[in-house]
DRENZA-28194 format. One record per residue (C-alpha): z, y, x. Coordinates in steps of 0.2 Angstrom, whole numbers, plus 5000, padded with zeros to 4 digits. Each point is the difference from the previous one (the first is absolute). Last residue first. Layout:
<atoms>
ZYX;...
</atoms>
This chain:
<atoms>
504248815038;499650074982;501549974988;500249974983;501649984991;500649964985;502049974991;500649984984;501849974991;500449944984;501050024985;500049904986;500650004982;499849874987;499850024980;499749844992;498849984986;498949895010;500150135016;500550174994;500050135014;501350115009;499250065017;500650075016;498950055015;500450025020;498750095011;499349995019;499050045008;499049995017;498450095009;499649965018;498450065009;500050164990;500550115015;501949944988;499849974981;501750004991;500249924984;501850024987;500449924984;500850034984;500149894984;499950004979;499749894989;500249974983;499349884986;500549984982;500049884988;498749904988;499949834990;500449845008;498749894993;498650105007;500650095014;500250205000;500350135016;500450154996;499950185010;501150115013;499950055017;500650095014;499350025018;500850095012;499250035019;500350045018;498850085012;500050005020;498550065008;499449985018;498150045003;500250185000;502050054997;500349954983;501849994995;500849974985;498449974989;500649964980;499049894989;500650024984;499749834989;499750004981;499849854989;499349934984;500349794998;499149914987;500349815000;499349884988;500049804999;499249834997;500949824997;501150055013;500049905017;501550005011;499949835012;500449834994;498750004990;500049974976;499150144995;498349965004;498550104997;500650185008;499550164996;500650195009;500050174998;500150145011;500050204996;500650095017;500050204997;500450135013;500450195002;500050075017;501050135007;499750085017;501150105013;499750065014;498450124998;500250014983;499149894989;500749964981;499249874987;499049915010;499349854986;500149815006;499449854990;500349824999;498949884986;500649825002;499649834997;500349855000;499649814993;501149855005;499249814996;501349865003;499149835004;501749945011;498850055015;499950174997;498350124993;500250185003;499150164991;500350155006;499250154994;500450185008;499650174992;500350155011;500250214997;500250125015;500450205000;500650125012;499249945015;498449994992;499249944985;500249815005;499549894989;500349805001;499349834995;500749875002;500049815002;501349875005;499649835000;501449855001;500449825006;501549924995;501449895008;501549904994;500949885012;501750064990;500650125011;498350065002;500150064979;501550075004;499450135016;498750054986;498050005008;499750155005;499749905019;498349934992;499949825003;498150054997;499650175002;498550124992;500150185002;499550134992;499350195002;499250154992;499850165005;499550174990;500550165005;499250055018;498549904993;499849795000;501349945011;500149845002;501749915002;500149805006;501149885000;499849785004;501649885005;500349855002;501449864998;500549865011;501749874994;501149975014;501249884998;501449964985;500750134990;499550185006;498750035015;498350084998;498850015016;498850154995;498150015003;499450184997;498350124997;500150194998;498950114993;500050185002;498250114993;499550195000;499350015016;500649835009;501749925005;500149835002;501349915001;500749815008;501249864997;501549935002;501549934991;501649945004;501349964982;501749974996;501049964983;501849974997;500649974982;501849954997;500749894985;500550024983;500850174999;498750075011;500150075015;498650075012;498649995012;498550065005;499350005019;498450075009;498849975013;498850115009;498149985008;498750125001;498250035004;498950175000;498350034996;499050144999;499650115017;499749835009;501749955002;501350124996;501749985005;501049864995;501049984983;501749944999;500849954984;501949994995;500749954982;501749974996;501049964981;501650004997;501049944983;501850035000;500149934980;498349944994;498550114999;499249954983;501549904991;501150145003;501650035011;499950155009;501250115012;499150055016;498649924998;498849995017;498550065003;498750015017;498550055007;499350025017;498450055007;499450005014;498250085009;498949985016;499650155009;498050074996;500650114985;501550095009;498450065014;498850064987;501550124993;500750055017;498350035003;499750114983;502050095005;499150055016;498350084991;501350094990;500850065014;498550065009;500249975020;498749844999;498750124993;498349945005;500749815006;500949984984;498550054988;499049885009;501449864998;500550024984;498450034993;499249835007;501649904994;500150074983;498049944998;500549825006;501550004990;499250054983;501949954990;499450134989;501750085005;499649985018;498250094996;501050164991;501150055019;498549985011;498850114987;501750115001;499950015018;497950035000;500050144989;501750085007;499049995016;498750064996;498349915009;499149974981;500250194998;498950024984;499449844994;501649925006;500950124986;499049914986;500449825007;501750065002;500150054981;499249844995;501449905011;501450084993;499349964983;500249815006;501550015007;500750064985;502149965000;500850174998;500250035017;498349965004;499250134986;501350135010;499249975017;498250024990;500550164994;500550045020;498349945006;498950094987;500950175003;499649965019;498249964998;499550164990;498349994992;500749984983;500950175001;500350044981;500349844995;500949935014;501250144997;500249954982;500149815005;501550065013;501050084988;500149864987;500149885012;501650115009;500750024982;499849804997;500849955016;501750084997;500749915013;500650145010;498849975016;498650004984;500950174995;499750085016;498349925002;499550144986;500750145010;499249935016;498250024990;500350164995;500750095014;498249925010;499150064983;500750195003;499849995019;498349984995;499750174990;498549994989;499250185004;499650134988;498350104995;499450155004;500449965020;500150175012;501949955003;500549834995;500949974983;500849855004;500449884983;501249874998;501550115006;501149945016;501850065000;500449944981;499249835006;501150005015;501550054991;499849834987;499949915017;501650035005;500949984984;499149824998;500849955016;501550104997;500249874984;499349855010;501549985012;499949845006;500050065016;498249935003;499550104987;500850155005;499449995019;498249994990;500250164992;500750075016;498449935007;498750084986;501050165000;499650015020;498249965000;500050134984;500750145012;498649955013;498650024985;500850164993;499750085019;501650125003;500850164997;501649985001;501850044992;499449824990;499749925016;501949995005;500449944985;498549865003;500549945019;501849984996;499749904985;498749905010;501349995013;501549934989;498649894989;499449915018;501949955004;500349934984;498349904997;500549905018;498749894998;499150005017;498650074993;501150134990;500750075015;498649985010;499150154984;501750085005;499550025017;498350064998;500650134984;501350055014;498850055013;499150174992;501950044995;500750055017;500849865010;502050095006;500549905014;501849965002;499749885010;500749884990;498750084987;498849955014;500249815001;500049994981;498450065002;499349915015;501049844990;498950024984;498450055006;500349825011;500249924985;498450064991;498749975013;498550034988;499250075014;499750164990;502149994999;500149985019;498850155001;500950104988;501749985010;499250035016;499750194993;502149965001;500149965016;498650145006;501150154992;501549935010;499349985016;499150175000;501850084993;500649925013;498950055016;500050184992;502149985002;499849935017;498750135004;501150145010;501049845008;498449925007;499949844993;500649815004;498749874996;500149924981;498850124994;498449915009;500749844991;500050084984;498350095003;499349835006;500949894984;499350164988;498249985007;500049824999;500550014981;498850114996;498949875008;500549874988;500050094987;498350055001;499349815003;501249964985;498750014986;498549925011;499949814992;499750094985;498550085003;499550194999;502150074999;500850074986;501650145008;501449975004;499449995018;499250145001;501750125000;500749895011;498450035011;500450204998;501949975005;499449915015;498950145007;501450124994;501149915011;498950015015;499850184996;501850015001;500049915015;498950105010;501150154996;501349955008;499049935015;499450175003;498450054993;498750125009;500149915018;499849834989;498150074995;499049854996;501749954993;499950144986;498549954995;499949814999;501950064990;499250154989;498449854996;501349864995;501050144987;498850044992;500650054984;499650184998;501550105007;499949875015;498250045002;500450204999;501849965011;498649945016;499050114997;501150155001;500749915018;498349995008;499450174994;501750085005;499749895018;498150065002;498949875008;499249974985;499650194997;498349994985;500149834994;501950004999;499850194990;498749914988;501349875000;501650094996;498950084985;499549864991;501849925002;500750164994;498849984986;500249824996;502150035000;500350154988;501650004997;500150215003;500949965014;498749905008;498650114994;500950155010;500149875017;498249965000;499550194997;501250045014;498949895011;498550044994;500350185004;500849945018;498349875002;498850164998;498349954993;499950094982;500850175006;500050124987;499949854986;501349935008;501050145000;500150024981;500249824998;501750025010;500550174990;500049914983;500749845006;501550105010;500150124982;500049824992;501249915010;501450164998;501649895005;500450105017;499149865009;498550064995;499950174997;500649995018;498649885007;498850124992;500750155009;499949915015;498149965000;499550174996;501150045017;499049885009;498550084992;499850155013;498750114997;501050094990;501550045013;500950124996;500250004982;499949825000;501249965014;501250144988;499749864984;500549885013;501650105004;500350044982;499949814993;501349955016;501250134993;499749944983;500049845001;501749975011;499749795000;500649995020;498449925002;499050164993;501450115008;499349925017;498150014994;500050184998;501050035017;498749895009;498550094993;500850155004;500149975017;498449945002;499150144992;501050145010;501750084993;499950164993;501650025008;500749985016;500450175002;501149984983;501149905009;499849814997;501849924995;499349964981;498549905008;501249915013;501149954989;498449934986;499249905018;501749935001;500249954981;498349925002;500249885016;498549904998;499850015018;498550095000;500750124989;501350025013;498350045012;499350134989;501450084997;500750025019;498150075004;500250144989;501950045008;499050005016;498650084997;501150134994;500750065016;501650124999;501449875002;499149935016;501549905010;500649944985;498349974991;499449915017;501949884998;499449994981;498249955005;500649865014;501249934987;498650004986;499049925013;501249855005;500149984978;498249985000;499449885011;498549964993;498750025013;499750194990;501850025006;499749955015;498250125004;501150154991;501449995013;498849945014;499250184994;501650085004;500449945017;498350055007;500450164993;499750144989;501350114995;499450175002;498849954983;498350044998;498949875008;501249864993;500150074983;498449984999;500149835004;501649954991;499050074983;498349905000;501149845006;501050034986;498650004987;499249845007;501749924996;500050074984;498549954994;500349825006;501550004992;499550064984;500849844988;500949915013;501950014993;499650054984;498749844998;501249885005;501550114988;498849974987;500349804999;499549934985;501249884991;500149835002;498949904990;501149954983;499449844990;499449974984;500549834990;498949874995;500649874986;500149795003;499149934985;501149964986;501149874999;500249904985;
</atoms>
């Protein structure tokens, strides 16, 4: 009853601005502050060899040795304004924003206007130290001064930008573009304007125009780089970014490399071209996380330890989704239990995954806590209807594996109300049919099949069929609920119609699997089984199918026994007990099976005792619509071994009608008396039976039997049963047994009326205790009440009533057992018994 496993969006790591504020312009700026040191060179008193080592080191990188030179020049050269300039421009170097802002605010006002360089490196320090304003008025100055000079164009977009105002940036990136169609910095910022603006495609458009046109260029490098990771290809920014490793340091490199594996997560949930390939992408995401992981396990840097975890942490639970694609359900269980001992928050995107491995590994109340999680927290969001349906439809099904069928039908009553039938679709005239409409639908009417109210769900699911006839699923579920209520044969017309349009699906094919064993088509059940197990070996539904197949290959007991408690009648004796085991083998050859069992009979009778034993064997066979069986038995009571034979069979002729028999010489229904006394008989039994459904079965049996004193008994019976109250644990049936019986001779040692009526009415209620899957534990009461008449001996009263309990365990094993009390007339006589009853049957 599993749905198809449900795809879930997952979270690239964010873009990196700070990469592109960091380089953005550098080029331009160096080149500027090579312009200004050298005419400052020819101008100032200060020039010497000393000094321009200064500016050659600190151009070599070694930036915080220059600014120590500069200030010690500064000191000893407090009126010289190159070298106050020349501080800027290198603490900007450095990265060292608030320095280069301290030094701006300290500069006397001889040092001012500052030169292009300079200012350039004041207006991108209070950029990075997030001042807008001051840094918005510096480049807007840059402009003013400098209009040839589009750096500072450049800058004032960046600041639009990162100040929050995307579409002024947009607005003003565009607008330089078009001034200036091949510069890589305008296509740069254009890049990085789309990107804020959450337009990916474009940024990406524009990053590689700019790539095409400066591929050497490390802004251009690292903006193309976060354009394709921005867009979803996360493979080509990491073949990039490691054809340039001076670019990116190894922190860097394994984010990308965990964006590369977080975008084959992202494919692997999703359909694949063949079959035999849908966990070729898992698999490799999984590589990519087991590398990244082992990558992260080496010591860090202390400034990237915390980066190193969040990295670590962010690919374990990415790694989540790809153990879940994998169908690798325990292990997402015990990564993410794994982390919550951690204390490891995992953000929403993740939980539907883990709760979905919840559910697989049937721990309903586990995956209802996080689905319920998942969908409060969705409802202050804004998020794709289809995702929030995935997660309705499994806290639906954590309900109804919960036992809990009340929330279940609440849950999906919220999800119809959330998706309308119709979508009205802009620039459409005419409305949409909405799917995830039909998809709420169709779980809402399995809802009350899981509940047992298997007519609404037909009901439901035959008007859905109808107005979407070409929809395989719809016709899969109506014909689960046609199983359940006992037509295998309208099952299989509904399959037949699906196959036509998905014959490859695998709820198609799994419920064709289920329908062929119930039409005993062994052969057929066996092909389905197997090809439908070897596609989707991880689908629980597919694995409860096997488990079915395999239970109906192991060879089979049965037990049954009775014994009176307290009963003293001329039909069962006093402490009577009666014993019957059979074995049957396993399958041979698809239909046949042989067994062999033995049983015992015996009680007390005022005259004497009776003690009777019997060993038979035989064989079955087991076709589409037909079970016969064939016996020899070795019959023991009195003196020797006296051979008796058995012939039964059962056709059925629709998914109502079936008619049966059997033929047995020596038959075992024979009364323990008359074989006290050497008396045998041989006996038919023929009926006929209809079966509405589960709620509703009528029989008539004849019985004719022939014994060896030349005693000639006649039955027959009409039984019926009538559902008169469903609930999903509780059920109350109404019954009605009408018997009567004739008998030639009158004078046996054994009781035989002349002829006789019974007609009992009853009601049982069927209460389930505990159900947990394929375990359930239900007890029952039965009370009744009618007459029972015999000619000669007038009329009186019958009563009954009893109480018995069954349990069913991975149904292998089932067992029960009941105790019943009667007070009947027998001859006139009224006698009372009560007895108890035991069965069992166990697969092995």
């Amino acid at each position: 009853m599993r749905r198809a496993v449900r795809n879930h969006n997952i979270l690239p790591s964010a873009a990196r601005p700070a990469a592109l504020r960091a380089g953005l312009l550098h080029g331009a700026v160096f080149l500027l502050v090579l312009a200004a040191a050298n005419a400052a060179q020819a101008k100032t008193s200060t020039t010497s060899q000393e000094y321009r080592h200064v500016i050659e080191e600190a151009r070599a990188g070694r930036h915080a040795w220059a600014l120590e030179q500069l200030a010690e020049q500064a000191r000893l050269h407090p009126k010289d304004a190159r070298i106050k300039h020349d501080q800027l421009i290198v603490a900007g170097w450095a990265g060292r924003h608030e320095e280069v802002i301290r030094l701006y605010r300290a500069l006397p006002s001889e040092a001012l206007p500052l030169p292009r360089a300079a200012l350039a490196a004041v207006a991108r320090a209070y950029r990075d130290d997030r001042q807008w304003s001051e840094s918005l008025s510096l480049y807007r100055e840059g402009m003013r001064r400098f209009p040839r000079d589009a750096d500072f164009r450049l800058g004032e977009t960046l600041v639009l930008a990162d100040s929050g105002d995307a579409r002024a940036a947009l607005d003003m990136a565009v607008g330089q573009v078009r001034r200036s169609p091949r510069d890589a910095s305008s296509l740069l910022v254009l890049s990085y304007a789309h990107r804020l603006n959450h337009q990916p495609y474009a940024a990406l458009e524009a990053a590689s125009k700019a790539y095409a046109l400066a591929p050497a260029n490390a802004s251009v490098v690292e903006e193309y780089v976060d354009a394709l990771t921005a867009a979803g290809l996360a493979d080509t920014a990491l073949q990039t970014a490691r054809a340039h490793p001076e670019l990116f340091p190894p922190a860097r490199l394994r984010a990308l490399e965990g964006d590369r594996a977080a975008e084959l997560t992202r494919l692997s949930s999703r359909p694949s071209r063949q079959e035999s390939t849908r966990y070729a992408v898992a698999d490799e995401a999984l590589q990519a996380y087991d590398a990244l992981l082992q990558e992260d396990t080496g010591a860090p840097q202390p400034a990237q330890a915390g980066n190193a975890q969040a990295q670590a942490q962010r690919a374990r639970v990415d790694r989540l989704i790809a153990l879940h694609s994998r169908a690798r359900m325990s292990d997402v269980v015990r990564e993410y239990e794994s982390l919550q001992a951690e204390g490891v928050a995992v953000p929403q995107y993740a939980l539907g995954h883990v709760a979905d491995a919840y559910l697989d590994m049937r721990q309903p109340e586990k995956a209802a806590e996080l689905y319920l999680q998942i969908l409060n927290a969705e409802r202050a969001a804004s998020v794709d209807p289809a995702v929030r349906l995935s997660h309705q439809s499994g806290l639906f099904y954590s309900f109804v594996e919960s036992e809990r069928f009340d929330d279940a039908h609440t849950v999906m009553a919220d999800a119809l109300q959330e998706q309308p039938a119709w979508l009205y679709l802009k620039g459409t005239p005419l409305p949409e049919p909405n799917d995830l409409n039909l998809e709420a639908s169709q779980y809402a009417a399995l809802g009350y099949h899981y509940a047992d109210d298997a007519e609404e769900a037909q009901r439901r699911l035959e008007q859905m069929v109808a107005r979407a006839p070409g929809h395989s699923g719809l016709r899969s579920s109506l014909a689960q609920v046609y199983l359940a209520r006992g037509w295998p044969r309208r099952a299989e017309q509904e399959l037949k119609i699906a196959e036509t349009h998905t014959p490859r699906s695998m709820a198609v094919v799994s419920e064709q699997g289920k329908t062929a064993m119930s039409l005993q088509e062994w052969r057929q059940a066996e092909i389905l089984i197997s090809d439908v197990n070897a596609r989707f070996p991880e689908n629980a539904h597919v694995r409860q199918l096997a488990r079915d197949w395999e239970r109906h290959n192991r060879a089979e007991l049965r037990i049954s026994a009775t014994r009176g408690l307290a009963s003293d009648n001329p039909v069962a004796g006093n402490r009577d007990l009666g014993v019957d085991t059979v074995v049957y083998t396993p399958p041979i050859g698809y239909n046949w099976r042989g067994f062999a069992g033995g049983g015992l009979a015996k009680a007390d009778f005022d005259e004497y005792d009776a003690d009777y034993h019997w060993f038979r064997a035989g064989a079955e066979w087991r076709s589409r619509g037909l079970t016969a069986e064939a016996e020899v038995s070795s019959n023991h009571y009195g003196q020797g071994a006296k051979i008796g034979a058995r012939i039964q069979g059962a056709y059925d002729l629709s998914d109502q009608w079936q008619i049966g028999g059997q033929v047995a010489f020596r038959s075992r229904e024979t009364p323990l008396k008359a074989l006290a006394n050497d008396i045998t008989s041989n006996r038919l039994d023929a009926y006929v039976r209809w079966r509405a459904n589960e709620r509703r079965e009528w029989s008539l049996t004849l019985s004719p039997s022939r014994f060896s004193d030349g005693n000639r008994r006649i039955e027959g019976a009409v039984a019926g049963r009538e559902r008169l109250y469903t609930a999903p644990h509780l059920k109350l049936d109404g019954h009605l047994e009408v018997s009567a019986s004739h008998n030639t001779h009158q004078e046996t040692p054994y009781f035989n009326p002349r002829a006789d009526l019974s007609v009992l009415p009853s009601l049982s209620l069927t209460h389930t205790l505990y159900r947990r899957y394929d375990t359930v534990l239900e007890h029952r009461f039965m009370l009744g009440a009618g007459i029972y008449s015999q000619r000669g001996y007038g009329s009186g009263a019958i009563a009954t009533a009893g109480y018995g309990i069954r349990v069913r365990f991975d149904e292998k094993l089932e067992a029960g057992i009941s105790i019943a009390g009667i007070s009947r007339p027998y001859d006139g006589v009224r006698e009372r018994e009560a007895r108890i009853m035991f069965d069992l049957q166990l697969r092995f």
